[in-house]
C-alpha positions in Angstrom: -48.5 113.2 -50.8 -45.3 111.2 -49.6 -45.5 108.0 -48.0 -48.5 106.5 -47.1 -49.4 110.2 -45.3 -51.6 112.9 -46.4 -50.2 116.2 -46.4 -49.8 118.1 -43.3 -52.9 120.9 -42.5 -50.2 123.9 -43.2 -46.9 124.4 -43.2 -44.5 121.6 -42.5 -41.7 124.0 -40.8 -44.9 123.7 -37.9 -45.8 120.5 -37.9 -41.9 119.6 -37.2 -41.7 122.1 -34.5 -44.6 120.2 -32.7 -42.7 117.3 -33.3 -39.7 118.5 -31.8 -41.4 119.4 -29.1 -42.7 116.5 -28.5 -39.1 115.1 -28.9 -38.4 117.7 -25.7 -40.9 116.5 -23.9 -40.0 112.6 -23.9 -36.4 112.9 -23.0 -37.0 115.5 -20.4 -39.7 113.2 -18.9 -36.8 110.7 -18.3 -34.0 113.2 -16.9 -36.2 115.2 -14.7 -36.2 112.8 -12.0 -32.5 113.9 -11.7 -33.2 116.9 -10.4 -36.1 115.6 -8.1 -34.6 112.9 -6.2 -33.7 114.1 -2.7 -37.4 115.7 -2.4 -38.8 112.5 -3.7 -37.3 110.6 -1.2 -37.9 112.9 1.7 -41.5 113.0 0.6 -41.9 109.1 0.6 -40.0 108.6 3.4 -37.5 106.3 1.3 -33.4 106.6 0.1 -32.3 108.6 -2.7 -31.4 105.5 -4.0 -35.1 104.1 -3.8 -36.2 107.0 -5.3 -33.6 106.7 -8.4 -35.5 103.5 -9.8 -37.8 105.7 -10.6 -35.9 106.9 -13.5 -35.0 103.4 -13.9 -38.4 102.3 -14.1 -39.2 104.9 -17.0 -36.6 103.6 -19.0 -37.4 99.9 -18.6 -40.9 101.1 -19.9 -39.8 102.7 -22.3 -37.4 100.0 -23.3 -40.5 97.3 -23.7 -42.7 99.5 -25.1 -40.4 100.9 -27.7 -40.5 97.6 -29.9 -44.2 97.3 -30.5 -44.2 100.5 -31.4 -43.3 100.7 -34.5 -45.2 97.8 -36.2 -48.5 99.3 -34.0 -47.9 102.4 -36.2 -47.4 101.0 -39.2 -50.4 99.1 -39.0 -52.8 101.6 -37.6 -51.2 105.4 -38.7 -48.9 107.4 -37.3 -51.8 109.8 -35.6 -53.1 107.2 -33.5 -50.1 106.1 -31.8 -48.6 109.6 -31.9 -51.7 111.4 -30.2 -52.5 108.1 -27.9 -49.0 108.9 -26.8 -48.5 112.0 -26.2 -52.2 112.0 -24.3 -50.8 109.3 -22.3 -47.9 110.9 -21.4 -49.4 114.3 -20.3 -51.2 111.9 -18.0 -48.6 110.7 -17.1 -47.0 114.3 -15.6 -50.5 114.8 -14.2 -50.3 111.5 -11.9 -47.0 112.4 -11.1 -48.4 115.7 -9.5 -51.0 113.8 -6.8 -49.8 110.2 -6.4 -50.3 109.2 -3.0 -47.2 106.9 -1.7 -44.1 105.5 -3.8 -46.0 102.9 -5.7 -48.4 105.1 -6.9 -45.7 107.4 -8.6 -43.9 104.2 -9.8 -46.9 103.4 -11.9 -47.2 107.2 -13.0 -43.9 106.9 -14.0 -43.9 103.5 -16.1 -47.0 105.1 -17.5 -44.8 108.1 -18.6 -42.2 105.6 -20.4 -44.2 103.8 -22.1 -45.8 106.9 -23.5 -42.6 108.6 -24.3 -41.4 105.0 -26.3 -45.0 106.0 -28.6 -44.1 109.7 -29.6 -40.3 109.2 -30.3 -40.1 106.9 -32.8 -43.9 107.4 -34.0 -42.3 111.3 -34.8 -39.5 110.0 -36.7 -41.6 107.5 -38.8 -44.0 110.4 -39.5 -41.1 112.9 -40.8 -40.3 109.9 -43.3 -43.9 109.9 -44.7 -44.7 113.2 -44.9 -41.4 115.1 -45.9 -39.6 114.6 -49.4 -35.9 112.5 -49.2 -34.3 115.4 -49.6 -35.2 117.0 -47.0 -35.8 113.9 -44.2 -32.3 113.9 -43.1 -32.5 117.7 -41.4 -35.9 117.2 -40.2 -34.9 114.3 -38.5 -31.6 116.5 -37.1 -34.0 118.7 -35.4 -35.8 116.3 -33.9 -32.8 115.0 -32.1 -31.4 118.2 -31.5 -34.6 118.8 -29.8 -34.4 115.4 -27.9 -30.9 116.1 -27.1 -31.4 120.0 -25.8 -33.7 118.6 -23.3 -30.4 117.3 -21.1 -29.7 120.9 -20.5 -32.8 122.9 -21.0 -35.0 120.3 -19.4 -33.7 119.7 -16.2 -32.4 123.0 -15.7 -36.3 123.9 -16.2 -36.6 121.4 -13.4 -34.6 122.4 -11.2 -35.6 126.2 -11.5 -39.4 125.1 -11.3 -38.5 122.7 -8.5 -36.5 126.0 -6.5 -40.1 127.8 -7.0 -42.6 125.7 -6.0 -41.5 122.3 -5.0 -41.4 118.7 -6.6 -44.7 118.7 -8.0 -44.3 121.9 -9.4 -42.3 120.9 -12.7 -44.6 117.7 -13.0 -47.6 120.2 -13.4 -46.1 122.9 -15.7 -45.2 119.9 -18.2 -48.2 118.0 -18.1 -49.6 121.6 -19.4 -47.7 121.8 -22.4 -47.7 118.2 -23.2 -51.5 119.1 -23.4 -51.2 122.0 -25.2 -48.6 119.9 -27.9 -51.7 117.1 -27.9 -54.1 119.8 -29.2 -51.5 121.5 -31.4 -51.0 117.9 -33.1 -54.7 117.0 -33.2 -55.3 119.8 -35.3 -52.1 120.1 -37.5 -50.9 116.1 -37.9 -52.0 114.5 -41.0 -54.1 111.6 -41.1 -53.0 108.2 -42.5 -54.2 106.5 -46.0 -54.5 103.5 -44.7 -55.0 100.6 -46.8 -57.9 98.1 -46.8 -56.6 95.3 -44.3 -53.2 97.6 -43.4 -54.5 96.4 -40.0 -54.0 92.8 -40.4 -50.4 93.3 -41.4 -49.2 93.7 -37.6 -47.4 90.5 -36.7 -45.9 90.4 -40.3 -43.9 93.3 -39.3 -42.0 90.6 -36.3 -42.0 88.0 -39.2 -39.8 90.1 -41.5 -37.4 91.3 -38.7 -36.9 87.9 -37.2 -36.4 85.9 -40.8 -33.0 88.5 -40.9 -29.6 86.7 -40.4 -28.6 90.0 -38.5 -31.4 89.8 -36.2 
């Protein structure tokens, strides 16, 4: 056991790929819209530049959501945020494919980045509990790398998806693996040793961070 984390259901060298993945999947959920705006707009009837705060509004999700996150873990494990997340965030993709005017997808898409602010961080919190010091620092590295590949990888997956079948096309090809990384993780992610009134301790976690000078 490290951390506060049992140990992970098989080999580690998987469980990190799943969380790389799910790295992937969070950026690329932001930078697809790249790809996607001039069908967007054309769809809804709207400017590209309308149809750019969608990205925008992603990120501002993301951005509130990203805060709470990591007490919310803390407090309540690492597999309930994680898998609440990335559930949430293959929802997300699947709104994306059938929303029904501009508003609809706006809410698909803050949806979609306030899921992605629960499986970043949540994944790089987990690599701390479960793997050794030693060997935190690369696992995190891949993580990133993964987060970081999905600037070229991603959207060029976007755009070749979006050449084939159309706008909706890459939403509904990544809400499948976001499914398929929910069910890989709900079998392989530990499960947290949570301690008698661990849930108690969430606003403590604001308490400590805003009694710092720094802060």
């Amino acid at each position: 056991q490290v951390g506060s984390m049992e140990k992970p259901k098989g080999s580690p060298t998987f469980l990190l790929l799943f969380l790389a993945l799910g790295g992937f999947f969070t950026m690329s959920s932001v930078r697809m819209l790249e790809s996607l705006l001039v069908e967007v707009a054309g769809e809804f009837h709207t400017s590209v530049a309308v149809a750019g705060q969608l990205a925008g509004a992603t990120a501002i999700a993301w951005g509130i959501t990203g805060p709470l996150i990591g007490p919310i873990s803390d407090s309540y494990g690492r597999p309930l945020v994680l898998l609440t997340g990335v559930m949430l965030l293959g929802v997300g993709f699947l709104g994306s494919v059938v929303p029904w005017n501009y508003g609809s997808l706006l809410g698909f898409r803050l949806l979609t980045g306030a899921a992605a602010a629960m499986v970043s961080p949540t994944s790089i919190a987990a690599v701390a509990d479960i793997f050794p010091p030693e060997g935190r620092g690369k696992a995190i590295g891949w993580i990133m790398t993964a987060s970081g590949i999905s600037a070229a990888i991603g959207v060029a997956m976007v755009a070749l998806l979006l050449d084939v079948g159309g706008w909706r096309l890459p939403f509904l090809v990544f809400r499948g693996m976001t499914f398929d990384l929910w069910a890989l993780l709900r079998v392989w992610f530990p499960q947290s040793q949570k301690q008698p009134g661990q849930s108690l301790s969430f606003f403590s976690h604001y308490r400590e961070v805003g009694s710092s000078a720094t802060v």
